[in-house]
C-alpha positions as CSV (number, residue, x, y, z in Angstrom):
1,X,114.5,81.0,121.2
2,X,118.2,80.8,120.5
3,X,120.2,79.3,123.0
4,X,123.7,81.3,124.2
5,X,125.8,80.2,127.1
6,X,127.7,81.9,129.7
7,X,130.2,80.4,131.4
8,X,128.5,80.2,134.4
9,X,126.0,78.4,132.8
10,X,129.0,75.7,132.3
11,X,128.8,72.4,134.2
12,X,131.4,70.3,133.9
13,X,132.7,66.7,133.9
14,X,136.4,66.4,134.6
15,X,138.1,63.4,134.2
16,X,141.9,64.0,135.5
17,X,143.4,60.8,137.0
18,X,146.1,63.0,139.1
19,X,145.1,64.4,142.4
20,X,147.3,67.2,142.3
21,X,146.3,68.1,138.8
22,X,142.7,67.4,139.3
23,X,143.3,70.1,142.6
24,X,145.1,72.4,140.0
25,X,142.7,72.3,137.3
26,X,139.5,72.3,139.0
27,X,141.2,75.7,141.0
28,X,141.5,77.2,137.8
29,X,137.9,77.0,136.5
30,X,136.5,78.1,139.7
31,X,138.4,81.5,139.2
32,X,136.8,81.3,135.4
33,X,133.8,81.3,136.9
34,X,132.3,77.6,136.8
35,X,131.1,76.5,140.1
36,X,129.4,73.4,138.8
37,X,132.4,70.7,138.8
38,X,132.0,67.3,138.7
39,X,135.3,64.7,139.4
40,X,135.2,61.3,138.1
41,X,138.2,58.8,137.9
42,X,137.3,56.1,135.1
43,X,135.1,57.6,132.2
44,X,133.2,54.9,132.9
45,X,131.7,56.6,135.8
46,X,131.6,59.7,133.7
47,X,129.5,58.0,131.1
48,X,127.0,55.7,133.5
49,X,126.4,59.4,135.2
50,X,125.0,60.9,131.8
51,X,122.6,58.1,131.8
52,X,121.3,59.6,134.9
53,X,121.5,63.2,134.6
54,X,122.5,65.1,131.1
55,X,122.9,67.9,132.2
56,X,126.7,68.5,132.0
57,X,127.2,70.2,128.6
58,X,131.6,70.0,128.9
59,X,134.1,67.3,129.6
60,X,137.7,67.7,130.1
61,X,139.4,65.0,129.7
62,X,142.9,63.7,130.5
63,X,144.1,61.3,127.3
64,X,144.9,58.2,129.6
65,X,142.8,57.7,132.0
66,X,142.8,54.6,134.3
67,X,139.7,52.5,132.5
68,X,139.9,54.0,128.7
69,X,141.6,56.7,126.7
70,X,140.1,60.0,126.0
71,X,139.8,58.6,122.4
72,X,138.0,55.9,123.6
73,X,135.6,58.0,125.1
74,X,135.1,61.0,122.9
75,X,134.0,58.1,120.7
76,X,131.4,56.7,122.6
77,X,130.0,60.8,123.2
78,X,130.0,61.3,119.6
79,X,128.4,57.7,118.5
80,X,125.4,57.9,120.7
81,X,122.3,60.4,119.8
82,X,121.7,61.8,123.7
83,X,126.0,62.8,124.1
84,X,127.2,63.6,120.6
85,X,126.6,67.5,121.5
86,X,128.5,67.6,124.4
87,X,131.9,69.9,124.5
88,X,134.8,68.0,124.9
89,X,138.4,69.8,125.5
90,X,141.4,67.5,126.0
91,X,144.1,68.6,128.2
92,X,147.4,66.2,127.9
93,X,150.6,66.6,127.7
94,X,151.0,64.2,124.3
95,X,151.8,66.1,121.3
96,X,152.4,63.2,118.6
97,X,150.4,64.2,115.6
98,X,149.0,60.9,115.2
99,X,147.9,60.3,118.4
100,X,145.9,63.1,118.7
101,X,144.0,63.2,115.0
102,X,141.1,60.6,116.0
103,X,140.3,63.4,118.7
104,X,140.3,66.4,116.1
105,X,138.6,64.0,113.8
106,X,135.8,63.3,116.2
107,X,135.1,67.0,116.6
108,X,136.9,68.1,119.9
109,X,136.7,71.7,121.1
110,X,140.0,72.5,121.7
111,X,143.3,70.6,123.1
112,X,145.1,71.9,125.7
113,X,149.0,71.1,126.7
114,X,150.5,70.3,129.5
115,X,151.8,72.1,131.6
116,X,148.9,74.7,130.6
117,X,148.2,78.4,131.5
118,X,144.9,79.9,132.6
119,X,144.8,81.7,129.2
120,X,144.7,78.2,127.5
121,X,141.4,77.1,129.6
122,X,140.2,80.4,129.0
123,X,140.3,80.1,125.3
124,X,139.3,76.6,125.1
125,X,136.4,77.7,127.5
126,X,135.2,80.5,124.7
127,X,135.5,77.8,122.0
128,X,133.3,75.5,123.9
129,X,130.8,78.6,124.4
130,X,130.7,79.2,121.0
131,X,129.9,75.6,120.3
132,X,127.4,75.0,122.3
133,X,125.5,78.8,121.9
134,X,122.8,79.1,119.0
135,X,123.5,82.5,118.0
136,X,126.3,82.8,116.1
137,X,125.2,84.8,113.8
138,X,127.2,86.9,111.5
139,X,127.9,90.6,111.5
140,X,126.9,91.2,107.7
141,X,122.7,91.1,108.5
142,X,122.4,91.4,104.7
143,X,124.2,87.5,104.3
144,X,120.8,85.4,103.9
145,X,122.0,82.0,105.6
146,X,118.6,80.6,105.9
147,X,118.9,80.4,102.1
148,X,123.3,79.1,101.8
149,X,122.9,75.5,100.1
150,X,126.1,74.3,101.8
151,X,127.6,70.4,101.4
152,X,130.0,69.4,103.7
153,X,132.0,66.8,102.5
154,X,134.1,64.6,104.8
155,X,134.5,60.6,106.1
156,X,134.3,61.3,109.6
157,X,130.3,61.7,110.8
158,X,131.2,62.9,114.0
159,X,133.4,65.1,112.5
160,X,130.4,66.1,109.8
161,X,128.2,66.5,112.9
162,X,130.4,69.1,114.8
163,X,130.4,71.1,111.9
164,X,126.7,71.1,111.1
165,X,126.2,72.0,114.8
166,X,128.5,75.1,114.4
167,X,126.9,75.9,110.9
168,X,123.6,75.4,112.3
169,X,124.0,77.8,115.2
170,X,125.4,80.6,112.7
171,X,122.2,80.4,111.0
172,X,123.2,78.3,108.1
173,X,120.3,75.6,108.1
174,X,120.5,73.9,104.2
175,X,123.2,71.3,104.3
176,X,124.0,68.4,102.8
177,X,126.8,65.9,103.9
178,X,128.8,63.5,101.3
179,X,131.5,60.9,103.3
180,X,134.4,61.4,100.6
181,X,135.2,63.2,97.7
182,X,133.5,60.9,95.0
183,X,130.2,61.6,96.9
184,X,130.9,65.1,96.9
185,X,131.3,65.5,92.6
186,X,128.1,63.0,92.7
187,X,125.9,65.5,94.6
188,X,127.7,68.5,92.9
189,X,126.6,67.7,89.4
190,X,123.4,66.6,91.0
191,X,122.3,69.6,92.6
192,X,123.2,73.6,93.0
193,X,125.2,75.0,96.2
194,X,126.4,78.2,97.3
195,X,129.2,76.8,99.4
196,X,131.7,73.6,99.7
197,X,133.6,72.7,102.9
198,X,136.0,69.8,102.8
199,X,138.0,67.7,104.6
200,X,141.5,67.4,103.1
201,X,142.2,63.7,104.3
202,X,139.4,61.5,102.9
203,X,139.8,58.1,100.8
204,X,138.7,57.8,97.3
205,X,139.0,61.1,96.6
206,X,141.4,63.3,99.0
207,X,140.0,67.4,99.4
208,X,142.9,68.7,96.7
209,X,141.3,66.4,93.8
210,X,138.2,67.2,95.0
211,X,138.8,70.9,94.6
212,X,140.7,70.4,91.3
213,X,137.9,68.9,89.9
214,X,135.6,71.3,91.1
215,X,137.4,74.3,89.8
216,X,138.3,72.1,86.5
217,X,135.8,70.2,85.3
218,X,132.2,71.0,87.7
219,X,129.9,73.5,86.4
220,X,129.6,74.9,89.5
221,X,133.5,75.8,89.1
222,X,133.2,79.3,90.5
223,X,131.6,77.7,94.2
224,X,133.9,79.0,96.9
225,X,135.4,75.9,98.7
226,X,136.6,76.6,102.6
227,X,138.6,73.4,103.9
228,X,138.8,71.9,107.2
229,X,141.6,69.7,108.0
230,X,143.8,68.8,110.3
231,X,146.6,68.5,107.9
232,X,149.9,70.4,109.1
233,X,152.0,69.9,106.1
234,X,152.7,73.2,104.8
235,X,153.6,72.2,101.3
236,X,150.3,70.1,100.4
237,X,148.3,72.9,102.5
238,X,150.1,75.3,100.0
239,X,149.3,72.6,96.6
240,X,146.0,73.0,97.9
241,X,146.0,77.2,98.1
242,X,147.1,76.5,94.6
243,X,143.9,74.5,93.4
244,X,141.6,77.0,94.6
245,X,140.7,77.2,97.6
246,X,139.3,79.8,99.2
247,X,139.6,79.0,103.4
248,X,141.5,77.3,105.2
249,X,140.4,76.3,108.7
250,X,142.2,73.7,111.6
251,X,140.9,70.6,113.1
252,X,140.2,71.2,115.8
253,X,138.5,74.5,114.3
254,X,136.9,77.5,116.3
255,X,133.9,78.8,115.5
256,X,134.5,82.2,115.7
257,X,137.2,81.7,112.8
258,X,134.7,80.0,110.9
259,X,132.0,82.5,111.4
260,X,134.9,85.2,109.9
261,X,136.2,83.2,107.1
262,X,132.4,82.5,106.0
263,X,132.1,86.3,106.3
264,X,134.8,86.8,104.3
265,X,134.4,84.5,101.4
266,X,130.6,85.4,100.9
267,X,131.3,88.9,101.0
268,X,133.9,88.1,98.3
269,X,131.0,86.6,96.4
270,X,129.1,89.5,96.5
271,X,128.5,91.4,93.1
């Protein structure tokens, strides 16, 4: 049976190496609803106590923390089998686009800034629900996901495994993954899909010549192609509007946006 979460239902690891902010924060989900808290200083105690007990399904995470950066651990989550599931919402006050791509790369929730409002952990809390609930599922009941062929094509496999996961719990359950672009026009002239979703920043072959070939030279020009990026330059976001795209979603994206723009382009696809 599908799986959806309430936010009671929430347990959650904070890792806040401030007192008063720890105090602040942990105040604010208790009037959200989520009694089950857990505190930890180092992530390293955060990690040793999955070992023990995984039941925790949410971590909120500072970015520097006293032991290892929030980077540092979202990595080790997303690289071993029994954590790469778990939520993960960042709250910092850092805002330097470089710093904070590994984290939308490796498939965070949601990032919240400091200072922060209760409407900020709200919506990150809904994102995380979303995430980690099974049933997603569409409003149109005559869309036949069981059936979408979907390939996902991007170089980051955590970031490739948060999408699945958010594909899989709309229904979508046939999808194939390709690390970069050339992959992707391999397993496009290889085999039939109904949708493509791509990264924009990827070597070998970046997601605007990825969809310029597809719409030029693939047979399958006519697939509709949603990207997924965390790229913020308006004018290459726009070059890439230009190729043919037909979505654009953020890094990191929500799943209730991606559950409307899937809407939207299949219905557009619709005879």
């Amino acid at each position: 049976m599908a799986k959806h979460f309430s936010i009671s239902e929430l347990r959650v690891i904070l890792l806040e190496p401030s007192p008063a902010q720890n105090k602040l924060i942990t105040a604010k989900l208790k009037l959200l609803g989520i009694g089950d808290i857990i505190s930890f200083e180092l992530a390293s105690q955060a990690l040793a106590s999955l070992k023990i007990d995984n039941s925790p399904n949410l971590i909120l995470s500072a970015l520097y923390l006293k032991d290892m950066t929030g980077i540092d651990l979202l990595t080790q989550l997303r690289n071993n089998p029994d954590t790469q599931d778990i939520a993960f919402v960042l709250i910092s006050s850092e805002t330097q686009p470089k710093v904070l791509e590994p984290l939308r790369q490796l498939g965070a929730c949601a990032i919240i800034p400091k200072p922060f409002t209760s409407e900020n952990l709200d919506h990150a809390l809904c994102v995380s629900l979303d995430y980690l609930s099974e049933d997603l599922t569409l409003d149109q009941d005559d869309l036949d996901l069981d059936m979408l062929r979907v390939l996902l094509v991007d170089d980051s496999k955590a970031a490739r495994n948060y999408m699945k996961k958010v594909l899989e719990n709309l229904g979508v359950r046939n999808i194939k993954e390709a690390a970069n672009g050339h992959e992707g026009v391999q397993m496009l002239e290889e085999s039939v899909f109904d949708l493509l979703i791509t990264d924009y920043n990827m070597p070998e072959m970046d997601g605007k010549e990825l969809i310029e070939f597809v719409r030029k030279n693939s047979w399958q020009s006519n697939i509709p192609i949603l990207m997924v990026s965390s790229e913020s330059d308006g004018g290459r976001l726009a070059a890439v509007t230009q190729a043919g795209v037909s979505g654009i979603c953020d890094k990191p994206f929500e799943p209730s946006i991606v559950r409307g723009l899937l809407e939207k382009i299949l219905r557009d696809q619709q005879p």
